[in-house]
BAKE-586539 format. One record per atom (N, C-alpha, C, O): residue in three letters; x, y, z. Coordinates in steps of 0.02 Angstrom, whole numbers, plus 50000, padded with zeros to 5 digits. Layout:
ALAXYZ;...
! end
This chain:
UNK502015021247310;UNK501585015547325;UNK501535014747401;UNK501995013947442;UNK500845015047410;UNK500865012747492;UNK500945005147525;UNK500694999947505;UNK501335006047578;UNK501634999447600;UNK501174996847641;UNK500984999747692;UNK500954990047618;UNK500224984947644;UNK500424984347728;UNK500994983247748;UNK499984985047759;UNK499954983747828;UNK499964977747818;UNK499664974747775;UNK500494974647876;UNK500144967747882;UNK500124964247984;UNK500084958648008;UNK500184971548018;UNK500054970748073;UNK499224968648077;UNK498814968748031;UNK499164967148132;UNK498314966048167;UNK498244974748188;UNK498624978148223;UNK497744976448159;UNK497434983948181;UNK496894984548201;UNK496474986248159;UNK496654983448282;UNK495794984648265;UNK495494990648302;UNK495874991748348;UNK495034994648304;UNK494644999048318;UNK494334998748400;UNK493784997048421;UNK494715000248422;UNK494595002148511;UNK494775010148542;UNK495265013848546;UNK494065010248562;UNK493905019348601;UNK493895014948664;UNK493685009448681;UNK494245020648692;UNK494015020148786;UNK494705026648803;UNK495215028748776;UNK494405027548847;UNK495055034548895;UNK495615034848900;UNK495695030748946;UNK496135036848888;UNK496895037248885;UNK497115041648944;UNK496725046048965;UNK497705040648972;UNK497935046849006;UNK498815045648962;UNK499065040148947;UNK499075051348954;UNK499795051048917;UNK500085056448956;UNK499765058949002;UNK500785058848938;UNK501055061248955;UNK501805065348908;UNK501675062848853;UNK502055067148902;UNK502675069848866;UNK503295067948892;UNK503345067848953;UNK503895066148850;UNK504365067048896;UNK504755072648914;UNK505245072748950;UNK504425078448876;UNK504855085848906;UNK504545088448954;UNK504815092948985;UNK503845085848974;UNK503765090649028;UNK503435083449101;UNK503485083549163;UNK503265080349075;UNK502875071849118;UNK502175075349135;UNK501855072149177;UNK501865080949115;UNK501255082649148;UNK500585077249123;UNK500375077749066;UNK500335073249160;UNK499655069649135;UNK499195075149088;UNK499055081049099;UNK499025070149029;UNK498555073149007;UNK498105069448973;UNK498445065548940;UNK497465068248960;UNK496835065548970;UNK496975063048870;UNK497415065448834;UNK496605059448856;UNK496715059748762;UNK496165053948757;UNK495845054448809;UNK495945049448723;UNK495555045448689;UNK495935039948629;UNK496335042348589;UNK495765032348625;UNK496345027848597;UNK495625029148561;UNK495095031048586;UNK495845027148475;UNK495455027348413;UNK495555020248388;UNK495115016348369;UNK496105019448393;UNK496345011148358;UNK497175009548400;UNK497575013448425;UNK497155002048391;UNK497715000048422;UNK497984993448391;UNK497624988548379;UNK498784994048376;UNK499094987948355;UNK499604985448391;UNK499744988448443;UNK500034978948372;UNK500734979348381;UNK501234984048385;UNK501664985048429;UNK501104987348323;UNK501564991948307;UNK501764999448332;UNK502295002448340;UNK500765001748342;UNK500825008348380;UNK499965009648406;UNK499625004948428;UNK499775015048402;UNK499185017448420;UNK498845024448405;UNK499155029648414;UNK498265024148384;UNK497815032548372;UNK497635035748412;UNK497315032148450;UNK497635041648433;UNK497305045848478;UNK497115051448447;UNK497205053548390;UNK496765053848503;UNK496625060648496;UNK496635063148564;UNK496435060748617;UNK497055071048543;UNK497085074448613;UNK497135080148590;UNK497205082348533;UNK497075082848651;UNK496645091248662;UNK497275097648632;UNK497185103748630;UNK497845094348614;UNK498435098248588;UNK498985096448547;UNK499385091948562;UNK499005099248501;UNK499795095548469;UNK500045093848470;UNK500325097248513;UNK500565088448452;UNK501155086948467;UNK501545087348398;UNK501275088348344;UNK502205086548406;UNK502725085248346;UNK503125079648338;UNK503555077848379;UNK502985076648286;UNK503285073148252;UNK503885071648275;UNK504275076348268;UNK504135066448303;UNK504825064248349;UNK504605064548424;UNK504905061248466;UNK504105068648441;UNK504155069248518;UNK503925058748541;UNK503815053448512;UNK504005061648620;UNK504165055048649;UNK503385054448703;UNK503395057848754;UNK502775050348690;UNK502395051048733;UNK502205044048764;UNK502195038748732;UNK502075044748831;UNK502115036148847;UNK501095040148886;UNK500785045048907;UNK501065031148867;UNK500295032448852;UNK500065024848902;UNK500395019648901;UNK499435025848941;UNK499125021748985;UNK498425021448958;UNK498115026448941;UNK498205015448953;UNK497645013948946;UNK497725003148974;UNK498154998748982;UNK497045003948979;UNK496464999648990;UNK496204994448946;UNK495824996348902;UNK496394984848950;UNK496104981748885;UNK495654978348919;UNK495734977548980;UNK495044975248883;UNK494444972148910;UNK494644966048933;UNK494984961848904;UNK494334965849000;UNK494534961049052;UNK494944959549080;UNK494974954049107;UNK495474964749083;UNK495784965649130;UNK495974971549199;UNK495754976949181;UNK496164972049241;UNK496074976249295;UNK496874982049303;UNK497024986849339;UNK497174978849258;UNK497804981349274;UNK497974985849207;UNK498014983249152;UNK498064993149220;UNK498184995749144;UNK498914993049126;UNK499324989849159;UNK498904995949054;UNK499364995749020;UNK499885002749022;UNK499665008449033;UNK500385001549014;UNK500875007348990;UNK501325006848948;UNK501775003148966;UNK501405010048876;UNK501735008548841;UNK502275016948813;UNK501985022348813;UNK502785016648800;UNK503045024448743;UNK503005022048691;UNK502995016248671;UNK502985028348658;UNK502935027348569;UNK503095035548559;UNK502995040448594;UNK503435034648487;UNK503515043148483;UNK503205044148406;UNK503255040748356;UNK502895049948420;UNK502475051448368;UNK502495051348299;UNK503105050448294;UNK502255051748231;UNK502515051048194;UNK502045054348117;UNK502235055648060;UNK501525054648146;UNK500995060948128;UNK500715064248169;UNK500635063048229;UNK500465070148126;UNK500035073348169;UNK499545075848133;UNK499805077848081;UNK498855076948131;UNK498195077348102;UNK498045083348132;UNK498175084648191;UNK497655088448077;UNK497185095748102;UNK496745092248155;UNK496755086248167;UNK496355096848186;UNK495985096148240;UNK495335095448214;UNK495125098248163;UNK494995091648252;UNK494045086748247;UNK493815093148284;UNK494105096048329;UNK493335094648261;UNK492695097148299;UNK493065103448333;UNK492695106348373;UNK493585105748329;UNK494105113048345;UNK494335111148404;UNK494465115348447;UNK494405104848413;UNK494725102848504;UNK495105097548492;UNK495665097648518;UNK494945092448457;UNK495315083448471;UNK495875084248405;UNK495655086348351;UNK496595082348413;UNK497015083048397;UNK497055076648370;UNK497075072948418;UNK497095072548306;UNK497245064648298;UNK497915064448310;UNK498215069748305;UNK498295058448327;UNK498975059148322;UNK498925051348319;UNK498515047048336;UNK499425051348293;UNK500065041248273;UNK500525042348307;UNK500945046848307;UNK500385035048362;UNK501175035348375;UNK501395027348355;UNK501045022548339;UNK501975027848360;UNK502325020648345;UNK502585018348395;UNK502995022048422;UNK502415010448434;UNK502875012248481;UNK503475009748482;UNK503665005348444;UNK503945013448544;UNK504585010348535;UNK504635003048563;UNK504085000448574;UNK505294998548578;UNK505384994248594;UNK505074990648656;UNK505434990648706;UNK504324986848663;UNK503944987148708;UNK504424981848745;UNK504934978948727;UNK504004981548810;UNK504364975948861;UNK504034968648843;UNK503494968248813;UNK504304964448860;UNK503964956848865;UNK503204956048864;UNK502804954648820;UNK503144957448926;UNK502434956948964;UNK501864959948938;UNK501304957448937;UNK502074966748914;UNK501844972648888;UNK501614968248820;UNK501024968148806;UNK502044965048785;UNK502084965148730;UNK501554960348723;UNK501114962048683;UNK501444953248760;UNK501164945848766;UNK500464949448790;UNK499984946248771;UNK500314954048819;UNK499604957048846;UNK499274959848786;UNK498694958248774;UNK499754965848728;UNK499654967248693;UNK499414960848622;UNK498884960348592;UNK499854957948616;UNK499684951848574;UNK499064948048592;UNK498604947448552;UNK499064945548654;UNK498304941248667;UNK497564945348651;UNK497024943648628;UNK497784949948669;UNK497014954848654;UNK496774956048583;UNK496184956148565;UNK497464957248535;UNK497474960648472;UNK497154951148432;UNK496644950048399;UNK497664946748451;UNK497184940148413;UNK496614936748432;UNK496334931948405;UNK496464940248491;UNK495694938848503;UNK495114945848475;UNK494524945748458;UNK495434949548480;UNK494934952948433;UNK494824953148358;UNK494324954948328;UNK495444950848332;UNK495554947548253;UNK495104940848250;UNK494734939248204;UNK495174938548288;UNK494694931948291;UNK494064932148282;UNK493724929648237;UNK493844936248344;UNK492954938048345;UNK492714942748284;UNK492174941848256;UNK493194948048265;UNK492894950748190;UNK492904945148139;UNK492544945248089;UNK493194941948149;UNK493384935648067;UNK492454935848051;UNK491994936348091;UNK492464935448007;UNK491734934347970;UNK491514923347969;UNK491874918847946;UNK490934922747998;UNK491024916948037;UNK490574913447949;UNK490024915447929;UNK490974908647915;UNK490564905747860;UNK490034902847869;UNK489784901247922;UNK489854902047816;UNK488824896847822;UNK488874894647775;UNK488914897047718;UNK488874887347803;UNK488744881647779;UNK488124880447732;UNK487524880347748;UNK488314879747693;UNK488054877147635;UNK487454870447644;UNK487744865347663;UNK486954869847639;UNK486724861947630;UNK486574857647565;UNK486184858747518;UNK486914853547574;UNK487094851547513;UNK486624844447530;UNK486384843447586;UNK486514839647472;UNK486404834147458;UNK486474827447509;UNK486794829947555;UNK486394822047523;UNK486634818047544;UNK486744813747489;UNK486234811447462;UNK487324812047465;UNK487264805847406;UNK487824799747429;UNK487834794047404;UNK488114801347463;UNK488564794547491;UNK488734795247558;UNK488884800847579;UNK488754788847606;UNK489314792647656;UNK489974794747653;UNK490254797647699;UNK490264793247590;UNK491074795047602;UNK491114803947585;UNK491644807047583;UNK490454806847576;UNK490534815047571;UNK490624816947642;UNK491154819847653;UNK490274816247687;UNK490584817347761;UNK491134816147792;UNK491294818647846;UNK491564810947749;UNK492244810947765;UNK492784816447736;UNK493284819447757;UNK492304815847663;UNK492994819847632;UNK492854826047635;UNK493274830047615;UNK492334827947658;UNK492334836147700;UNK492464836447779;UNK492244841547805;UNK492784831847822;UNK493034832547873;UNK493834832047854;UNK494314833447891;UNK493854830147796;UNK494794830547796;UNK494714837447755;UNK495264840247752;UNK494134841547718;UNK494274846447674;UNK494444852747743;UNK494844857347746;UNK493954850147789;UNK493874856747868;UNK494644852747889;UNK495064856747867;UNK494794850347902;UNK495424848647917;UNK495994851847871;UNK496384856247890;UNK495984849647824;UNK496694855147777;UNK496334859547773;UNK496724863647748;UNK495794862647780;UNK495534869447810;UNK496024874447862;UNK496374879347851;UNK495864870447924;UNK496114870347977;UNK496664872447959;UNK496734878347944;UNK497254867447956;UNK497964866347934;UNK498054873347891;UNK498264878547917;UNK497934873147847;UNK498134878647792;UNK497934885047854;UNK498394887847884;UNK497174886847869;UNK497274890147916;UNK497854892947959;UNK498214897947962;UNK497764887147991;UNK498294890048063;UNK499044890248030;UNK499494893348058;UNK499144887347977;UNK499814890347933;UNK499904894347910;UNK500494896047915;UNK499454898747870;UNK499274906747867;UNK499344911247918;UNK499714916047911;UNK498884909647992;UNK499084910248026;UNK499554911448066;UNK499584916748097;UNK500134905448075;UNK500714904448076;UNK501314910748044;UNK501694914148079;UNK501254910847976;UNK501294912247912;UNK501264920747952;UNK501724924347972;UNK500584921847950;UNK500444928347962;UNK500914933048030;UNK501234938348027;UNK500774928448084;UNK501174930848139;UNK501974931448113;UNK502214937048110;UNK502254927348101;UNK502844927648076;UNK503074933748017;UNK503624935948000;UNK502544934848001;UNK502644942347953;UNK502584947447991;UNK503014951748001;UNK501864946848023;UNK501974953048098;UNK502514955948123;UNK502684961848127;UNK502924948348150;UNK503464950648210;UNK503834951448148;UNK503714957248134;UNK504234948948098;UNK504794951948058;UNK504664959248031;UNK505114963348025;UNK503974960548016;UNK503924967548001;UNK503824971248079;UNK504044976848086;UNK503654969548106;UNK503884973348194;UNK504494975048205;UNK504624980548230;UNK505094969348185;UNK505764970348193;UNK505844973648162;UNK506144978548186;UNK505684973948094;UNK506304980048048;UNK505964985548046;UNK506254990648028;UNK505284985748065;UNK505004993548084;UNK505384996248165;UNK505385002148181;UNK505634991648201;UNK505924994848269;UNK506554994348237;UNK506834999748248;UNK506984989948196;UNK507614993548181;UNK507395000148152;UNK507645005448172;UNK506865000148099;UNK507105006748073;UNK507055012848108;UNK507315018248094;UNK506385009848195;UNK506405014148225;UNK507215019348260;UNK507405025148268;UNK507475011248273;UNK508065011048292;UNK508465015548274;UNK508705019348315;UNK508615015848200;UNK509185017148160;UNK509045025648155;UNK509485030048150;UNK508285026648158;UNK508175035548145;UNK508175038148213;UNK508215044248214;UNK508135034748284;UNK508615036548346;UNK509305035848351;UNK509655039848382;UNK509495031548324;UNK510465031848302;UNK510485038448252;UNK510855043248260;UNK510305038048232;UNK510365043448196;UNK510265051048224;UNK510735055148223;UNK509615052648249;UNK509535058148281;UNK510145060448347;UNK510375065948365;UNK510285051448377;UNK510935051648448;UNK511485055948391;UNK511575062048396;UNK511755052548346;UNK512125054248289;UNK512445061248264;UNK513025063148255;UNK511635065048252;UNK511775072348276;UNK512075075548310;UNK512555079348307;UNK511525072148373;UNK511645076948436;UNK512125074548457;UNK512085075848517;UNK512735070948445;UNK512945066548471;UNK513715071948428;UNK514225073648458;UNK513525073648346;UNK514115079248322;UNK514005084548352;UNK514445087948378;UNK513355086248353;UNK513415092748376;UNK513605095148468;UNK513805100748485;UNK513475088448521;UNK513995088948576;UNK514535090248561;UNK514665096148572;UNK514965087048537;UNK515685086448507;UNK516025092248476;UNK516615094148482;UNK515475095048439;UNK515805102248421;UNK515595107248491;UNK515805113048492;UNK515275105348534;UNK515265109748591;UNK515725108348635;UNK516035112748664;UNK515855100548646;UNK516385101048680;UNK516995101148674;UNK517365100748723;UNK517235101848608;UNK517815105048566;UNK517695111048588;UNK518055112648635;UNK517375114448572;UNK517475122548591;UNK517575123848655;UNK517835129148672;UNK517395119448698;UNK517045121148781;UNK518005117948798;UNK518385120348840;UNK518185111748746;UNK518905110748772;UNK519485116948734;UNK520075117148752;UNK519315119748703;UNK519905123448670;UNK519695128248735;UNK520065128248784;UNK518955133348734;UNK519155136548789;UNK519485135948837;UNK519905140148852;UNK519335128048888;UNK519725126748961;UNK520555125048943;UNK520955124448990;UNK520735124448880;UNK521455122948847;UNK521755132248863;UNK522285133848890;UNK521315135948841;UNK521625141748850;UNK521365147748934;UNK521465153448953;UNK521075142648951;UNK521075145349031;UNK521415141649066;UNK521395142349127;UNK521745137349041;UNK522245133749090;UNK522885135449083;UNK523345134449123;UNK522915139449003;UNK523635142348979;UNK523775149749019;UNK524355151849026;UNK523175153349044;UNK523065155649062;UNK523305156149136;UNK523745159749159;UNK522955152049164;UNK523135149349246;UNK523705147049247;UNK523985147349301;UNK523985144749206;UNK524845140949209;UNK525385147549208;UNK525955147249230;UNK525115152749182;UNK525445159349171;UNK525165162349252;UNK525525166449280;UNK524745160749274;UNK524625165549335;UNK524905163249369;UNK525285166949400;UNK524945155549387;UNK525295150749417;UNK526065152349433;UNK526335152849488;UNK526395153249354;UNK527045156249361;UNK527415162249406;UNK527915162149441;UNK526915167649387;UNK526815173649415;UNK526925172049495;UNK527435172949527;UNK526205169149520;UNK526255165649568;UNK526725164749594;UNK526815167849647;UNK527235160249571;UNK527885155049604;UNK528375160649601;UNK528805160649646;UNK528405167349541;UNK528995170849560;UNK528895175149625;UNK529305176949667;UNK528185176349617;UNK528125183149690;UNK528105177749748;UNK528295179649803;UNK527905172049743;UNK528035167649809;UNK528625165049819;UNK528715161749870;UNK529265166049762;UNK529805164949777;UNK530145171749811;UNK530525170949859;UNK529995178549786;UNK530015184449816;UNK529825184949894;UNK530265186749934;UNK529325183649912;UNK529085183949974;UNK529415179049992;UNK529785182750024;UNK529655173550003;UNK530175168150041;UNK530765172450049;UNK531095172350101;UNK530945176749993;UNK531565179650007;UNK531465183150063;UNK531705181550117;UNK531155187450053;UNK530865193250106;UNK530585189950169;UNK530555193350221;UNK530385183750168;UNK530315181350262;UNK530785177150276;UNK530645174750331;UNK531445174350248;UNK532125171850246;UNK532425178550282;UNK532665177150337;UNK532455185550266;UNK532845190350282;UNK532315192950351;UNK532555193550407;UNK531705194050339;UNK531295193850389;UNK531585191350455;UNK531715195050503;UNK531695182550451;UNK531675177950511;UNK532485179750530;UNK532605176950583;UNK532975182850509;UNK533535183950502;UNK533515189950545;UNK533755189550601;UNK533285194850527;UNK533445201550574;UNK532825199750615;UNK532745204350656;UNK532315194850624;UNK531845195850690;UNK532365190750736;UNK532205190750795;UNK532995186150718;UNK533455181750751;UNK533895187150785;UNK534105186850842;UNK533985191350745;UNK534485197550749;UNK534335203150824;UNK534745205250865;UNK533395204550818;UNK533125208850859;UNK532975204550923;UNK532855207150977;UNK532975197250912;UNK532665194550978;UNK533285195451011;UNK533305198651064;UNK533865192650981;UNK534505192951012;UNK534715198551050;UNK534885197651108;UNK534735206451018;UNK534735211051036;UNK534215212851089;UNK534405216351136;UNK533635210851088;UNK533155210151155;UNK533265206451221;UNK533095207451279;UNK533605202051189;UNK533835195951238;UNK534535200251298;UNK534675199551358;UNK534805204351241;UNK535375207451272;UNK535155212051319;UNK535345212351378;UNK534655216651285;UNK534355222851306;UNK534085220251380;UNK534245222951433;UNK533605213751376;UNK533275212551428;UNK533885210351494;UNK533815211651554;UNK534365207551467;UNK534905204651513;UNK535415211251557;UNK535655211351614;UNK535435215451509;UNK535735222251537;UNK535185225851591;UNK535305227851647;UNK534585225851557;UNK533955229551620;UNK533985224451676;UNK533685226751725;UNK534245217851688;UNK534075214351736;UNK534855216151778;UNK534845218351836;UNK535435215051747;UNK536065218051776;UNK535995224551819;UNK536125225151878;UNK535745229751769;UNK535535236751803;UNK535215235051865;UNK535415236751920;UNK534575230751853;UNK534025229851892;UNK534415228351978;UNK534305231152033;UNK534795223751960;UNK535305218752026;UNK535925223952033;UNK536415221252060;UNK536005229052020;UNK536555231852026;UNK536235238352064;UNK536565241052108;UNK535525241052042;UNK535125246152078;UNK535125243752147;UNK535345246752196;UNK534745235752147;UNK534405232352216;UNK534965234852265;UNK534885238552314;UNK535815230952233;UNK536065230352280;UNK536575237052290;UNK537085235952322;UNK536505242152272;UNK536715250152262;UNK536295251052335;UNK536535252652389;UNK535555249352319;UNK535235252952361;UNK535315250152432;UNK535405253852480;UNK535275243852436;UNK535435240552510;UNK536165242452534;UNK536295243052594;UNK536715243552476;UNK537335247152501;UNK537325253552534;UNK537655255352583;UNK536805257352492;UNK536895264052527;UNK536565263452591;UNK536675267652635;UNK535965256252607;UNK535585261252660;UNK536345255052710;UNK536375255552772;UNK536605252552693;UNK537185249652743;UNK537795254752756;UNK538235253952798;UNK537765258452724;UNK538445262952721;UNK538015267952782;UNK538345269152832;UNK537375270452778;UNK537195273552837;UNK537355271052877;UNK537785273652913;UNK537045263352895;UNK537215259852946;UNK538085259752998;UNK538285259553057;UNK538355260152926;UNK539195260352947;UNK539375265852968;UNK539715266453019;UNK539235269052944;UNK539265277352954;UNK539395278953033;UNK539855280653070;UNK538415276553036;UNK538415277253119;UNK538755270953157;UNK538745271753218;UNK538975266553143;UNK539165263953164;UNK539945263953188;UNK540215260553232;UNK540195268953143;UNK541095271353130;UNK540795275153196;UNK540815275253257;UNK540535277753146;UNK540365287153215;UNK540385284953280;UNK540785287953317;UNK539915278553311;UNK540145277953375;UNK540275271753418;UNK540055269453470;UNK540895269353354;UNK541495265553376;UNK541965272253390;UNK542295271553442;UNK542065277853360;UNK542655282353357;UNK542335286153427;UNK542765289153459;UNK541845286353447;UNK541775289753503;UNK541795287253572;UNK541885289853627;UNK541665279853546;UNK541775276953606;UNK542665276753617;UNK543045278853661;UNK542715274653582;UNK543625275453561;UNK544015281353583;UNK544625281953593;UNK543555285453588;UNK543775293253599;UNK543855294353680;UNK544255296953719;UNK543105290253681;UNK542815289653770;UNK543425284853809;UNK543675285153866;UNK543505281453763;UNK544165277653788;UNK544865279753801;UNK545165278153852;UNK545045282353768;UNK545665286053764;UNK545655290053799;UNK546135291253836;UNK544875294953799;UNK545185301053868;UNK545115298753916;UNK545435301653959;UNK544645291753945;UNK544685291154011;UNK545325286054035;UNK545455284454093;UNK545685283953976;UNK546455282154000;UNK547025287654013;UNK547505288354052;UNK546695291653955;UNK547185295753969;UNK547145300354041;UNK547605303054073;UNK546445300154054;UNK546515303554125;UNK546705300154168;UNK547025302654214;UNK546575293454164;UNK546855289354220;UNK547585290954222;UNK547845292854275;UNK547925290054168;UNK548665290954141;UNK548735297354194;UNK549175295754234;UNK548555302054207;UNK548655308554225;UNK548595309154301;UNK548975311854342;UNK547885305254310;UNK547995305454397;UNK548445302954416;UNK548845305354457;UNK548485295954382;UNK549235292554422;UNK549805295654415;UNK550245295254458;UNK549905299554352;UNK550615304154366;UNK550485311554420;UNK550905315154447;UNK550065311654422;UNK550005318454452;UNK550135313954526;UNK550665315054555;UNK549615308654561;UNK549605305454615;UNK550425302854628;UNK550645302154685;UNK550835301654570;UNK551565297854577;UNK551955304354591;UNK552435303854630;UNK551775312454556;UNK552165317754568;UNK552145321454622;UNK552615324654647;UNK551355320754650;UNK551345321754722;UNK551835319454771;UNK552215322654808;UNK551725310954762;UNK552115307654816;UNK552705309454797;UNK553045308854848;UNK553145311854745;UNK553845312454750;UNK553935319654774;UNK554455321754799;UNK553495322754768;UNK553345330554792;UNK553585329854882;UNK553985332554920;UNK553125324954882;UNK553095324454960;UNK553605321654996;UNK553705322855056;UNK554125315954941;UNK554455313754990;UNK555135317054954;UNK555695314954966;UNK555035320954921;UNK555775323554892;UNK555995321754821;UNK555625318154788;UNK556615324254792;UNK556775323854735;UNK557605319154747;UNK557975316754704;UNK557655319354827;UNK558225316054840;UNK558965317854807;UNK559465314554823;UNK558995324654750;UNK559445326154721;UNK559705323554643;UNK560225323554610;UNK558895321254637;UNK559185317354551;UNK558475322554523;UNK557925323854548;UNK558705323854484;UNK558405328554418;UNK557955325654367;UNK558345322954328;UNK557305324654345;UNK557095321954327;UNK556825326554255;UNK556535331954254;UNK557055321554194;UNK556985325054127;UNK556415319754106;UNK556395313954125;UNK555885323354060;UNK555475321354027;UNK555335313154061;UNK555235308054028;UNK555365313954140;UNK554985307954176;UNK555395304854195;UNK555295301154244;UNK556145305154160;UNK556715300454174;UNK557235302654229;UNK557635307254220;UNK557195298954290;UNK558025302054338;UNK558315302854298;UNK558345299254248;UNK558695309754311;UNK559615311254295;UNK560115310554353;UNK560085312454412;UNK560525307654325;UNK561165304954392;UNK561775309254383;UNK562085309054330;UNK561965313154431;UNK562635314354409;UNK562585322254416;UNK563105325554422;UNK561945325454416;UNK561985333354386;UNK562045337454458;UNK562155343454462;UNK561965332754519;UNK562055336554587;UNK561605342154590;UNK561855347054617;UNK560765343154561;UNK560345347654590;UNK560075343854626;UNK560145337754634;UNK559655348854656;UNK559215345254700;UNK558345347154690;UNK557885347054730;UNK558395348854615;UNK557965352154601;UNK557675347054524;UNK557925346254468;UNK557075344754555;UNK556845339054531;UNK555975343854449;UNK555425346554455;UNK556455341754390;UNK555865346154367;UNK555525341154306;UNK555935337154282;UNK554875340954280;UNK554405336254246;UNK554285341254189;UNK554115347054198;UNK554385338154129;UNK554335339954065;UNK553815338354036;UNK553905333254004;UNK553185340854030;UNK552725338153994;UNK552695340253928;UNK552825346053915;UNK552535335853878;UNK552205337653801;UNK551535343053788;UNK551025342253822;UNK551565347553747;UNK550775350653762;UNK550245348353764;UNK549785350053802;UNK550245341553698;UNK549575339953686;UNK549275334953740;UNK548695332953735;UNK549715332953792;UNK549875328853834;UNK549695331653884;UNK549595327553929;UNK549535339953908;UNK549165342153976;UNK548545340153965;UNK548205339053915;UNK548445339754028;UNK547565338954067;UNK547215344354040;UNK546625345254055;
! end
């Protein structure tokens, strides 16, 4: 059984521009009819059933378009091998959107209403002009309570057509919503076992980086070992170094001394023989004069009078190394 409309639906053509939400490219279409609830088009290409198209158009007498989404919910063969019909429903409109949409839709419900004709009837009393101004009156009344009546069915069937819109997007989230979950179950068991993974390299890691500590522990140990021994090495080349310097200023001083012995000893030499010659004239000059004045009868040994020996023969003993 088909379920009675009881939105306002009325019949308005004028230019559309829409769009997709998988790709946002504008594309040109034509409005056929328009309600509360959703809207007809036709456009130059298919769509599917669930897609999401937000749609702009234009209502009479006003300057400012409209923009509304709705996601599709049929789709019709193609008019004339080009115009595509499509339904959409829309989703949860905004306020403003919604009060723009409403004023237009009950003023055009209004102006189609089929306008009655009056009847002319009789004149037979005045109280018939009364009691057909209270009949247009609970006219009225009953009217605008239908009315009333009517809107109030609108929006409750608006609501539970957007819950049910609702509930078949909870639902579709729902899906996609298990089927994340089993991806990111898998996507977590994998990173569960690349981390079991990395915790094992990690290990690895910490033993060869405990290895290499060993090895620059013994490292910093014999480079303590070699500086030291450098330290020595360098302290011995500097000993050598101060022991060459002063080798060498010794030797060129030992020349110095050398010649300097050499002629202290010659002057020394120069000294000695010219004492010793002096030594010599004066004995020769002292042996003269005893020559000359006699020996007086004392005997003279190795320079010394002898007393007592009664020559008269006075004689001088010299040493060899001691001649002139």
């Amino acid at each position: 059984m088909q379920e009675r409309r009881t939105a306002i639906r009325v019949s308005h053509r004028c230019r559309t521009q829409y769009c997709s939400s998988e790709d946002l490219v504008p594309r040109d279409g034509r409005m056929t009819s328009l309600s509360e609830q959703g809207i007809g088009l036709l456009v130059r290409e298919a769509h599917r059933a669930g897609e999401l198209l937000s749609v702009g158009f234009s209502l009479p007498g006003e300057q400012e378009a409209l923009t509304a989404t709705g996601v599709v919910r049929w789709s019709g063969p193609p008019r004339d091998g080009r115009w595509h019909p499509v339904g959409l429903n829309w989703l949860q409109l905004e306020e403003s959107v919604r009060n723009r949409l409403q004023r237009f839709l009950d003023s055009a419900a209004v102006s189609a209403a089929p306008v009655p004709i009056a009847r002319k009837r009789r004149w037979r009393s005045p109280s018939w002009p009364v009691a057909a101004a209270c009949l247009l009156l609970g006219a009225a009344l009953i009217g605008w309570w239908a009315l009333s009546v009517r809107r109030e069915n609108y929006r409750l069937h608006t609501a539970v057509e957007l819950r049910d819109q609702v509930i078949d997007e909870l639902g579709t989230q729902g899906t996609q919503l298990v089927a994340e979950l089993g991806e990111a179950r898998a996507h977590l068991l994998e990173t569960a076992a690349e981390v079991v993974r990395l915790d094992q390299q990690a290990q690895a890691f910490g033993t060869e980086m405990g290895r290499m500590d060993g090895e620059i522990t013994s490292f910093q140990a014999s480079y303590a070992t070699m500086r030291q021994e450098r330290e020595a090495l360098i302290k011995q080349v500097l000993d050598l170094e101060q022991e060459r310097t002063s080798m060498l200023k010794r030797l060129s001083s030992v020349d110095e001394l050398r010649l300097a012995i050499r002629e202290a000893i010659d002057a020394r030499k120069q000294v000695r023989q010219a004492t010793r010659f002096s030594r010599l004239t004066a004995r020769r000059a002292a042996l003269e004069q005893q020559l000359a004045d006699g020996n007086r009868g004392y005997l003279i040994l190795d320079g010394q009078p002898t007393i007592g020996v009664g020559s008269v023969v006075s004689i001088r003993v010299h040493e060899p190394e001691t001649l002139p």
